[in-house]
C-alpha positions in Angstrom: 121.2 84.1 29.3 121.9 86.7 31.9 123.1 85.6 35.6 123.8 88.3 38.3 126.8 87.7 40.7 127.5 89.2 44.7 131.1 89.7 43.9 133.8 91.7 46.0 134.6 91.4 49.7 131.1 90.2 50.8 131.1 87.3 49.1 135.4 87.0 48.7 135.5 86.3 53.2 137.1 89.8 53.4 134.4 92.4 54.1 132.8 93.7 57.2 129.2 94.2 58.5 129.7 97.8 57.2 130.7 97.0 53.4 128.6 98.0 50.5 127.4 95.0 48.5 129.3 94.6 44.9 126.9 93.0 41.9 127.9 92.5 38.4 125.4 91.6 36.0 126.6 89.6 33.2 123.8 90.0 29.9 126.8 88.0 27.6 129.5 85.9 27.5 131.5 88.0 25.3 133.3 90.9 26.5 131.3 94.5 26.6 132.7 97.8 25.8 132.6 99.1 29.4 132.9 102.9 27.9 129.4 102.5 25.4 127.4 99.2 25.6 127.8 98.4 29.4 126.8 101.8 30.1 123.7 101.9 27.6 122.8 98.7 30.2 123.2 100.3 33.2 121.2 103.8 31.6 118.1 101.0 30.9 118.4 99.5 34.5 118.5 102.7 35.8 115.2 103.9 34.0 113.3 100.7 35.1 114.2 100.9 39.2 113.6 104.7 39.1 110.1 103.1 38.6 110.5 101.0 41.8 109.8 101.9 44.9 112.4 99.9 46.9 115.3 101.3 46.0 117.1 104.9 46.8 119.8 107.1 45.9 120.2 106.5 42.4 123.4 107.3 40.5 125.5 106.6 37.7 129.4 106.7 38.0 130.4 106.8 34.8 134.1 105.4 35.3 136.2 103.0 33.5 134.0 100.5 34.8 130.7 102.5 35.0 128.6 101.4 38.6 125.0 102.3 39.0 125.0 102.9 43.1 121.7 102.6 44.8 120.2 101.9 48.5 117.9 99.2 49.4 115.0 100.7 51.3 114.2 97.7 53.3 117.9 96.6 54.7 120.1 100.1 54.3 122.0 98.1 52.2 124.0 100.0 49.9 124.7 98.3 46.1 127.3 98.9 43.6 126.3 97.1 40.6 128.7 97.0 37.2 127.9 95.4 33.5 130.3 92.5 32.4 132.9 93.3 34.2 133.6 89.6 34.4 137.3 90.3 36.2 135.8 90.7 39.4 134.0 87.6 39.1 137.0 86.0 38.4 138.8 88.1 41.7 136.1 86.8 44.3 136.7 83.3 43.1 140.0 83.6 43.9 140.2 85.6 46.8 137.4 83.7 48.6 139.7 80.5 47.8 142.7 82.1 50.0 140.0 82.9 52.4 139.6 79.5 53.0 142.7 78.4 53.2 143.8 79.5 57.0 141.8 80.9 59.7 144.0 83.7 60.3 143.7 85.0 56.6 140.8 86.9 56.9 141.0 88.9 60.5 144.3 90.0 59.0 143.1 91.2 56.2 140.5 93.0 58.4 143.3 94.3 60.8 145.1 95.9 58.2 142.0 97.4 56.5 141.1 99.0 60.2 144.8 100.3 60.1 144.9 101.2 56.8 141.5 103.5 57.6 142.7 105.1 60.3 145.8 106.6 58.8 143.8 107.4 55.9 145.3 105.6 52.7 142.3 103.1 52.1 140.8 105.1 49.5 141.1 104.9 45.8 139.3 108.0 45.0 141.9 110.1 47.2 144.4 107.9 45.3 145.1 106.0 48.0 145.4 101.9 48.2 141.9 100.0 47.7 140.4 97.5 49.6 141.4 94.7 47.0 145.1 96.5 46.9 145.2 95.6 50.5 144.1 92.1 50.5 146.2 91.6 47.7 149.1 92.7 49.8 148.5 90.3 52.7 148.2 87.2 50.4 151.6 88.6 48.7 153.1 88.4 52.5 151.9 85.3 53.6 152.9 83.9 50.6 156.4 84.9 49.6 157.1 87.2 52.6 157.2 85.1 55.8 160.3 82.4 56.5 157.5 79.3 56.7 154.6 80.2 54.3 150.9 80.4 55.4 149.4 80.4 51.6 150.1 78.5 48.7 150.0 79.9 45.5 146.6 78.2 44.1 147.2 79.8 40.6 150.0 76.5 40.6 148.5 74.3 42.9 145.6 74.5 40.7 146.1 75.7 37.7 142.6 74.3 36.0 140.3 75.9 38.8 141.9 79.4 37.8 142.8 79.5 34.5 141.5 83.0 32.5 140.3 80.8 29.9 137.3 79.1 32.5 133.6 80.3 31.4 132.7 83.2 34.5 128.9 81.6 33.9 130.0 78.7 34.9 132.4 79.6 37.5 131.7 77.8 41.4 132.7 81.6 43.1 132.4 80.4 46.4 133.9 76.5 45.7 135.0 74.6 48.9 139.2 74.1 48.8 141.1 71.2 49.5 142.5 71.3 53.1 145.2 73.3 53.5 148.0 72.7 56.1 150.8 75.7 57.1 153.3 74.6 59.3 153.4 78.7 60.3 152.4 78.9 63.7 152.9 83.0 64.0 150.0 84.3 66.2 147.6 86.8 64.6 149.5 90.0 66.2 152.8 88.5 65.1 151.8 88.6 62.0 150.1 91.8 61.6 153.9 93.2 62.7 155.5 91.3 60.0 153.0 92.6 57.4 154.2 96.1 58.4 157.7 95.2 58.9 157.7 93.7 55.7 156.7 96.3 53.2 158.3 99.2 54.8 161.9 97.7 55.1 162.1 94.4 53.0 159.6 95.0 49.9 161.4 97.1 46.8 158.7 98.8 45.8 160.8 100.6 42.7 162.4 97.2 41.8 159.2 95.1 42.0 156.0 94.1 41.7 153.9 91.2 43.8 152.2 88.7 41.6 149.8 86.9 43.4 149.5 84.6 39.9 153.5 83.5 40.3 153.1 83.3 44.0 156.6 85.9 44.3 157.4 89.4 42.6 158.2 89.8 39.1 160.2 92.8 37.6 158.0 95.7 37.9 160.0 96.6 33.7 159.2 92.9 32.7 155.3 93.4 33.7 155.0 97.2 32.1 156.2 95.7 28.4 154.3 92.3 28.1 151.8 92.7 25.3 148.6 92.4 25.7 145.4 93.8 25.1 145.0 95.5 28.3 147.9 96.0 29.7 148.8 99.9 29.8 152.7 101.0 30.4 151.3 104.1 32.3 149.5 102.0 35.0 152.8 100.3 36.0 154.0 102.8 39.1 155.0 103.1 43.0 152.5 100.1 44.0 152.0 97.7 41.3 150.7 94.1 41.4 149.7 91.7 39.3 
C-alpha cells in the first residue's frame, strides 16, 4: 500500500501563497535507505512524468534526502517530492497542531520568516537557518521563553497523539486540537520584539539546545552523546534543536 502526503508548511499553517508544495510518497512502512532504494524510486517516477505532459522542470537533488523538484504546468505550482522520509510526516503533524493552538502562532511565524529573508539568513543551502529552524524557534519562545506561556508542550500534554512509535499511514496530519487557553495577552508586535530580544541576549546558544519534545532546552553535551541510530556528534553545533 502506498499513500502520498502534502507535508511541510503548506499543510503545517506556516507557509505563504509563495511556498513550494512538499510531498512525500510513502511505497512502505519500513524505513528506506534514502542514499539507494529511495532514490531508485524517485529515478522510476522520474522516467514515468518525463512522459507526461503536465509537469516541468524536472530534476533530481540527490541529497541526504534525495527530492525530485518539478513544476505543475497548469497552476505554476512548484513540488518538492521525497521517498519515505516519514520524519516530515511526523513534523507537519506536529507543527500544524501548534498552529492551532493560538491565533497569533502562525503570523509570527510569518513575521519572523519575512525578517529572517530580508537580512538574508533563511536559507539552508547558504548555510543559513531553514524555514522549519525558524518555526521551531518561535514555538521554543512561546513556550519556555515568555513569563506567561502561549504554547503548551503537546509532546506532554499528549504524549499518545505524538509518540515516534505511531504508524505515519495512519497518522490524522491535520487532526483538530483540544481548545487551548493562554492567559498571555502580548500583542502580535510585542511579541515579535521578545522573539528577538530573546535569542540575542537571553538564549545560550553554546550552553544549549531548544527541545521542542521537553517543552525547555536541554544540554546541548547531553543531546550530542545519546545513542541512537541517527544521532551524529558532528551535527550538534552553534544552533541546535531537538
Amino acid at each position: 500500500m502506498c499513500r502520498l502526503f502534502v507535508v511541510g508548511s503548506s499543510l503545517s499553517g506556516f507557509g505563504a501563497n509563495s511556498s513550494d508544495v512538499d510531498m512525500c510518497l510513502m511505497v512502505t512502512p519500513r524505513d528506506l535507505d534514502q542514499r539507494n532504494e529511495a532514490q531508485a524510486v524517485l529515478r522510476l517516477l522520474q522516467r514515468e512524468l518525463n512522459n507526461c505532459g503536465f509537469v516541468e522542470k524536472m530534476e533530481l537533488i540527490t541529497a541526504k534526502v534525495p527530492i525530485l523538484k518539478f513544476r505543475d504546468l497548469r497552476t505554476k505550482i512548484d513540488v518538492d517530492l521525497n521517498c519515505n522520509n516519514s520524519v516530515g510526516i511526523r513534523n507537519t503533524h506536529l507543527l500544524n497542531a501548534y498552529s492551532q493552538l493560538d491565533w497569533r502562532v502562525r503570523p509570527l511565524v510569518l513575521v519572523v520568516k519575512l525578517w529572517a529573508q530580508h537580512h538574508h539568513i533563511n536559507n539552508a543551502k547558504d548555510m543559513t537557518i531553514s524555514s522549519y529552524s525558524l518555526v521551531l524557534m518561535v514555538i521554543h519562545y512561546l513556550q519556555y521563553g515568555l513569563e506567561v506561556p502561549l504554547l503548551p508542550c503537546l509532546h506532554k500534554a499528549f504524549p499518545d497523539k505524538f509518540s515516534s512509535s505511531n504508524h505515519v499511514f495512519r497518522m490524522p496530519v491535520t487532526e483538530r486540537m483540544p481548545l487551548f487557553v493562554s492567559n498571555n495577552k502580548q500583542t502580535l508586535g510585542e511579541l515579535f520584539l521578545g522573539f528577538l530580544e530573546y535569542y540575542a541576549h537571553k538564549f545560550m546558544f553554546i550552553e544549549n539546545s531548544i527541545s521542542i519534545r521537553t517543552g525547555g532546552i536541554l544540554p546541548t553535551d547531553e543531546c550530542r552523546y545519546v545513542r541512537t541510530r541517527k544521532n551524529d556528534s558532528r551535527m550538534w553545533k552553534y544552533l541546535c534543536i531537538e
